[in-house]
C-alpha positions as CSV (number, residue, x, y, z in Angstrom):
1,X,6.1,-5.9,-21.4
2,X,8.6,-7.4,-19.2
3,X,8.7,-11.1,-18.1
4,X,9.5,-12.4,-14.7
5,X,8.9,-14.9,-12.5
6,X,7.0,-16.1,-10.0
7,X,6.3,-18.9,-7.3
8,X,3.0,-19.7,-6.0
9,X,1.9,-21.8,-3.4
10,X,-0.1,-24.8,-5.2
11,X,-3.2,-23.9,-3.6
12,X,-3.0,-20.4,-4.7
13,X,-1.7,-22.0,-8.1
14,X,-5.1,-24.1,-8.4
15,X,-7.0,-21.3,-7.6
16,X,-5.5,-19.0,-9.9
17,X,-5.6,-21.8,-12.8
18,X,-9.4,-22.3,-11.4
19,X,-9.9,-18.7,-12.2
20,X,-8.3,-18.7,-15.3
21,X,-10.8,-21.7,-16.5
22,X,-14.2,-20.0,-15.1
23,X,-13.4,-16.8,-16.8
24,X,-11.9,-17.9,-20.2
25,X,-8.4,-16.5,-19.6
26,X,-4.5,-16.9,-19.2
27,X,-3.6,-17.8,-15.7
28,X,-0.6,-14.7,-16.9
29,X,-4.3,-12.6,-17.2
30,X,-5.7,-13.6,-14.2
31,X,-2.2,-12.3,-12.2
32,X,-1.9,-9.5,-13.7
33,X,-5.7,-8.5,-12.7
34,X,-5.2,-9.6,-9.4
35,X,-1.9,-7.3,-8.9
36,X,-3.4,-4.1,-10.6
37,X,-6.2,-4.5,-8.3
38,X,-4.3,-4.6,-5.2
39,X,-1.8,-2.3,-6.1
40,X,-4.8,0.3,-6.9
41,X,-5.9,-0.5,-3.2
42,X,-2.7,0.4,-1.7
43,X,-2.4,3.1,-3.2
44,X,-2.4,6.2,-1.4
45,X,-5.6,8.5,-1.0
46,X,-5.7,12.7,-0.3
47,X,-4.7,13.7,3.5
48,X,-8.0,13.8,6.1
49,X,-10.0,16.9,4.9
50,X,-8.3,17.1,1.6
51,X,-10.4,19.3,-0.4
52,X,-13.6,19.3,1.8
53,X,-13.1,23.1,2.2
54,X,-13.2,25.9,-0.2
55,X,-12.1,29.5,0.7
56,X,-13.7,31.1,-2.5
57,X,-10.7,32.5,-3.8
58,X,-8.8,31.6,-6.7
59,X,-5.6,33.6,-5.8
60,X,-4.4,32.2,-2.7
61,X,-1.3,30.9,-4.0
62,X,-0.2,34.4,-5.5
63,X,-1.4,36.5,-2.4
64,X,-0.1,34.3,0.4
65,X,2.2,37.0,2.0
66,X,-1.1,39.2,2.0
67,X,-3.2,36.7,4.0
68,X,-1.0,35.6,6.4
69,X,-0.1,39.6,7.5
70,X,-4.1,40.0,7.3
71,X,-4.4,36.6,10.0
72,X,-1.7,37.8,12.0
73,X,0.2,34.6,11.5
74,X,3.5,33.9,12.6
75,X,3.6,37.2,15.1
76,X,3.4,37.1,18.9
């Protein structure tokens, strides 16, 4: 684990030693449940449509030149 510091407003200070008091833990606790929950938030989801379709095939990745000849892609 790493140490560092930080500076808190002293409301957000109260409420974070408030917190620590109601739950029966380390103010050190208490931040480092509140960061891992917001960073968790942040982080970022699948694309739109991300896996809300399935072609049936398994082979896709190995037959790609195949497909896109039989779709005509890419020709005028």
């Amino acid at each position: 684990m790493r140490r560092t510091t930080i500076y808190l407003d002293s409301d957000l200070d109260v409420e974070v030693k408030l917190e620590a008091m109601r739950t029966g833990r380390s103010s050190v606790e208490v931040i480092r449940e509140a960061l891992r929950a917001y960073l968790e938030q942040r982080r970022p989801g699948l694309p739109p449509g991300a896996g809300e379709f399935h072609s049936g095939y398994t082979d896709t990745s190995e037959r790609v030149d195949e497909i896109l000849e039989e779709t005509g892609f890419g020709k005028e």
